[in-house]
N, C-alpha and C positions, 0 to 999 in steps of 0.2 A: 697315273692318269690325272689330266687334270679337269677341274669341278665342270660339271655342263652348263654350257650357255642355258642363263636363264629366258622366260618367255616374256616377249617387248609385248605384244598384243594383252590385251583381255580377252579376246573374243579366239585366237588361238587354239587349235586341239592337237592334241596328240595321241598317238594311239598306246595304252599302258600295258595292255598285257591284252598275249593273243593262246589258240587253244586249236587242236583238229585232232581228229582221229586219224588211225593210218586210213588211207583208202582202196576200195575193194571188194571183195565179194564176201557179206556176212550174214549167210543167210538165218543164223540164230539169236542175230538182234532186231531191235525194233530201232525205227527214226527217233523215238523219244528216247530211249537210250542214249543213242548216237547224241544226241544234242545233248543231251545232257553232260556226259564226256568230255564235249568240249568244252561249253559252259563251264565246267569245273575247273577245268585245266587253265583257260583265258586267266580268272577271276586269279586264281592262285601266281600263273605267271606273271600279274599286273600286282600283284599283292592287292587286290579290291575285295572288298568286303561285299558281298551281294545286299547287305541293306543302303553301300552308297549309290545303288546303279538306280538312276531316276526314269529309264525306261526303258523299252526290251522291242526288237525287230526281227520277227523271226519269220523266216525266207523259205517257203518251202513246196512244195507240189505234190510229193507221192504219197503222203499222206491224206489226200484227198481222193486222189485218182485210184490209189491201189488198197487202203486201209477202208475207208467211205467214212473216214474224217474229216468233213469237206468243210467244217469250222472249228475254228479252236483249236487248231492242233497247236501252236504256239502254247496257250493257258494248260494243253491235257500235258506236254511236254516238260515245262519247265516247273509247273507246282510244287511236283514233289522235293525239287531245291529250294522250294520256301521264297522264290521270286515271286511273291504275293500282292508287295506293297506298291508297284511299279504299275503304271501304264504299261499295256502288251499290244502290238501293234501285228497282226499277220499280213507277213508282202508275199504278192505270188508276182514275178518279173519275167518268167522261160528263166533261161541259163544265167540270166543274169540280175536274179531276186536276189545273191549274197552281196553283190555292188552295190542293188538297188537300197538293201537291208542298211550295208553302210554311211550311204547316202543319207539316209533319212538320219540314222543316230549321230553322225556329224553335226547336220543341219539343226537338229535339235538341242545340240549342245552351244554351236553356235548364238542359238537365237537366245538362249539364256534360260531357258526353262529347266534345267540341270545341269549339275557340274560333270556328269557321266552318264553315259548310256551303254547298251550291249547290243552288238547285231550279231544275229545267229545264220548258218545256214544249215541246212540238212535237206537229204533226200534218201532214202533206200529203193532204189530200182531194183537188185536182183529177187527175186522171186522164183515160186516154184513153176508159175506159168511163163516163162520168157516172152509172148507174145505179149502178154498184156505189160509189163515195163516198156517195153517200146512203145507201144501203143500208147503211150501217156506222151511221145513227143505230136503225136498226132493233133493234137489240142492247143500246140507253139504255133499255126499259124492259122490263117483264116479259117478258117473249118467252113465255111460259107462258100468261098470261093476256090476250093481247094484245087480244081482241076482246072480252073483257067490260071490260078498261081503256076500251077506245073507245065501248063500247056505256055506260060510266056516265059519259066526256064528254057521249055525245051526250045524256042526261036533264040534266045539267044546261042546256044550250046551244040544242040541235034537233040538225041532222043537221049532221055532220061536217064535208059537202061538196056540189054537188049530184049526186044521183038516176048523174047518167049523169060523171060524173069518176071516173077509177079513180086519183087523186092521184100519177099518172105523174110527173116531171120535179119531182120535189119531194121535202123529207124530211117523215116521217110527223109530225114535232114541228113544222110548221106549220100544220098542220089541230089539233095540240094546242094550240096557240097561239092559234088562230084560235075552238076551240070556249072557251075561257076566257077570250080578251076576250067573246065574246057572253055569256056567264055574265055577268062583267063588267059591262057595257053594261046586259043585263037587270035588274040587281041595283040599279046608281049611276046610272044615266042617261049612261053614258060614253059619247060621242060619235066615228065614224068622224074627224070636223073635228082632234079631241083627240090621234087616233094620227097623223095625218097632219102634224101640226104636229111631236110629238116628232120625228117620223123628220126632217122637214126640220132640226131644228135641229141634228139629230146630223149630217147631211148637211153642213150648214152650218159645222160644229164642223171636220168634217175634210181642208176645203179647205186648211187652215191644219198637217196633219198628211202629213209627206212620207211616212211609215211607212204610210199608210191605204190599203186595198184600193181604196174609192172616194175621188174629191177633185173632186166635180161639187156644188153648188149644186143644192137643188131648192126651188120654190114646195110650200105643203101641198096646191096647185091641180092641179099638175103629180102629186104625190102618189097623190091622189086618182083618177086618169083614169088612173093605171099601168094594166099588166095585172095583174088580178086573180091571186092564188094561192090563197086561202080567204078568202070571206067573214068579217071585212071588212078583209083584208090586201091591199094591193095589192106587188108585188115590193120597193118600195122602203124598206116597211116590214120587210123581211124580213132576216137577215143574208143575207148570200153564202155560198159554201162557199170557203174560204180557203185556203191554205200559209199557213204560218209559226211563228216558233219563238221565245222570249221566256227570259230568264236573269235569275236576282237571287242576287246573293252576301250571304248574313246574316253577322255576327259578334257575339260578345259583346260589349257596349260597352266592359266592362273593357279588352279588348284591342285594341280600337279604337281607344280615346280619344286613345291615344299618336304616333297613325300621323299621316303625309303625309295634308292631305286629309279628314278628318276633317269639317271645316265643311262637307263633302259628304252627310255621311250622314243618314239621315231614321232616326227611334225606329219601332220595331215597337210599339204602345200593347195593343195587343189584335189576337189570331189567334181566331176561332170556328168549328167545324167542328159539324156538325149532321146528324142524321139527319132522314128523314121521320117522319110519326105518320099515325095514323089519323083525322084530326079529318075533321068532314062539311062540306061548304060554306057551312053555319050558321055556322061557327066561323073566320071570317077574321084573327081576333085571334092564331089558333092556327098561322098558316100558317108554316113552316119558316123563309122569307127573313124575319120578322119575331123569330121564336125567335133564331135568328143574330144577329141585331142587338141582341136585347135581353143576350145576350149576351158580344157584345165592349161594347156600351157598360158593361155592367156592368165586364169586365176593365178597359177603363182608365179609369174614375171620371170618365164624360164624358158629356153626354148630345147627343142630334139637334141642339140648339141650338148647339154647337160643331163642327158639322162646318162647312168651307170651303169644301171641293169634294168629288166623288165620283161615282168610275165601277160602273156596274152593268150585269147583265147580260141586256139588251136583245136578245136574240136576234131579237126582233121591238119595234114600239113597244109593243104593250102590255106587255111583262116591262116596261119604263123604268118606265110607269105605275104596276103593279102594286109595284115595290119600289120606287118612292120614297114610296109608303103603310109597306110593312111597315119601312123604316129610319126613319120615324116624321118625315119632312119635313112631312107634312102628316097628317091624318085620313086611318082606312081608308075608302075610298070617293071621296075628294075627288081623286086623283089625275091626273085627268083636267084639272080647274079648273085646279089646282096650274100644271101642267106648260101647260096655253095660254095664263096669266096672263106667261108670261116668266122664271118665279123660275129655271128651272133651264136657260136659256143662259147663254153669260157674258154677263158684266154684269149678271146675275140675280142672285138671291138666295143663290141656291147652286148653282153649274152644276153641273149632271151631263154625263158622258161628256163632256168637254173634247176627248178622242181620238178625237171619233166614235161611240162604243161600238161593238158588233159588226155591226148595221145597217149602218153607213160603214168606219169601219177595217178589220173583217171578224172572221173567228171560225174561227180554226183550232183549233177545240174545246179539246182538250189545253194551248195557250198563252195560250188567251183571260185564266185571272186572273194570268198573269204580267206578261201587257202591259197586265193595268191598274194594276199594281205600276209599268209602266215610264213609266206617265203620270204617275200621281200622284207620286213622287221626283220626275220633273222639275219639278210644280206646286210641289212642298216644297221645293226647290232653287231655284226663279224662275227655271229654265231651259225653260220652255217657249211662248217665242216668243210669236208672235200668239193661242195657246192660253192664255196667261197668267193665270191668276185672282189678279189686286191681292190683295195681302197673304195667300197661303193659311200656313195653319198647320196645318190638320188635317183631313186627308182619312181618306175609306173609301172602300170596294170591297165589291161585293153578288157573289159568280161562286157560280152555281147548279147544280146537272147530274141530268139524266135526268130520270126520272116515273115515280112508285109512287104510281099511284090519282089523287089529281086535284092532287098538286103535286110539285115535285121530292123525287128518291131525296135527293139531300144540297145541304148549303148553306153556302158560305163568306162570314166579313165579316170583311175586315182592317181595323183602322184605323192610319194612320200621324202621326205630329208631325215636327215639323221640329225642329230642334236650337238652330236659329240665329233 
């Protein structure tokens, strides 16, 4: 092998070592646990010593919602690893505090206030009350206006759910999901057949992933004949409610370059954080996960034709759909074709979710874009097994969270390069 390109920039990062737990249902751990786990695993797989890490990002929700830790769970979490000396920063983002998490330790490394940083993600949802973990998506979107948010899905869509469902045994973001693939559908002619095939592929993706909440094969037939959660989702389309907890240590490349190990590390090319806007459902060109994309592709002078792989945030199969349009793989609308022609398994064109995405792997909210941080390094490293995408070089990540009006409150897109 030969020596890795050294770093041209100062200001450069790279990500040095990355960490998750499997994910899943654990009901005899705790979130600080969980974080902790990975935390360890990151720091060791980066070879980083926890006295070089100059600040700490730690992402999380259920800790407040379900523990009544509603401060500090970062400081109650990572103490006992003696991460004392460091600034601790707690982000709450919806699904997308581990992007958000990232975001920030980039940026902070960027601007020069440390050579390293650590962003964390964790959440434990399963619990002995199942109502109350769902219940904690409750709180991702306006809570103020909760019924006229629903009441302007349901104009775009029809009705939410039917007549006699009081959407028990479920989170309310799969009737959101559910009313915006029919939007969808209504709009492009996107096809039940279309989400059924996604889900199977992510299915299919993460028999091959030991970390994944699911590791079952499914036919898009099999799919299909699930039991129903919201028209036209059936359960397998749906993520799970998850545990688990995901770690990535960044540094400057300057201080990188020199270290053990090094031929390990993946480039941070571009970090995008994005708010929502007010655009009307006329305006799909406008949609947040697509704003996002257009700019990190602008940060790192790349565009959708350069990407290798790429995980995104599938909460159900239509999100798959819906952002592998706004990351600009295909036309808006086409998404559906796209994604049944095969382009986006491996062996495909350009796989998406190698790991599952949240559908299979699962979605422990708060960890979700860390662990697609912990996929893509292993694709940019060619350590990722049977998940392997031949030759990747440059991967993204789409991690989204909550709903203000008909799309999400915010939107992350990381994109990564390899070194080597």
């Amino acid at each position: 092998m030969s020596a890795p390109a050294r770093p041209t920039a100062a200001d450069d990062v790279v990500i040095l070592g990355v960490g998750s737990t499997p994910f899943g249902r654990h009901p005899d751990r705790t979130a600080s646990g969980l974080a902790r786990q990975a935390v360890t695993e990151a720091l060791a797989d980066g070879q980083v010593s926890r006295d070089e890490i100059g600040a700490v990002f730690y992402a999380n929700v259920s800790q407040k919602a379900l523990d009544g830790q509603h401060m500090i769970p970062g400081q109650v979490s990572l103490r006992p690893l003696g991460l004392t000396h460091a600034p601790l920063v707690n982000v709450e983002n919806a699904c997308a505090g581990g992007a958000t998490a990232l975001w920030l330790a980039v940026s902070h490394v960027r601007a020069g206030l440390s050579d390293a940083a650590l962003a964390v993600g964790v959440d434990k949802l399963v619990c002995a009350d199942p109502a109350r973990g769902l219940a904690v998506f409750d709180g991702a979107m306006d809570v103020q206006h909760r019924e006229e948010t629903l009441a302007g899905l349901r104009n775009l869509s029809g009705a939410m759910a039917a007549d006699d469902d009081d959407g028990a045994g479920r989170s309310v973001f799969m009737d959101i999901y559910a009313s915006l693939a029919r939007a969808h559908m209504r709009k492009f002619a996107t096809t039940r057949e279309q989400l059924a095939f996604v889900a199977a592929k992510n299915h299919a993706h993460s028999v091959h992933n030991p970390r994944a909440h699911y590791r079952k094969s499914l036919t898009p037939e099999e799919i299909l004949a699930a039991r129903e959660v919201a028209w036209p989702l059936t359960v397998p389309m749906c993520s799970p409610v998850s545990d688990g907890a995901a770690a990535v240590v960044v540094m400057r490349a300057g201080a990188a370059g020199t270290r053990a190990g090094y031929d390990r590390a993946v480039r941070v090319l571009a970090t995008a954080l994005v708010s929502g806007s007010d655009r009307t459902a006329e305006q799909p060109e406008e949609h947040i996960g697509r704003r996002a994309a257009l700019a990190a592709y602008e940060q790192a002078g790349i565009t959708p034709a350069d990407i290798d792989v790429a995980e995104v945030h599938d909460a159900t199969a239509f999100g798959e759909i819906q952002q592998v349009e706004n990351l600009g793989f295909c036309a808006i609308g086409d998404g559906g074709p796209w994604s049944l022609s095969g382009a986006g398994a491996l062996g495909g064109a350009l796989p998406v979710n190698p790991s599952g995405g949240l559908v299979s792997r699962g979605h422990p909210v708060s960890a979700t874009g860390l662990a697609q941080m912990y996929e893509l390094v292993g694709q940019l490293r060619g350590e990722a097994g049977a998940r392997q995408v031949a030759g990747a070089r440059v991967a993204v990540a789409e991690n989204g969270g909550g709903l203000y009006g008909i799309e999400e409150a915010v939107a992350a897109v990381t994109i990564l390069g390899a070194i080597r």
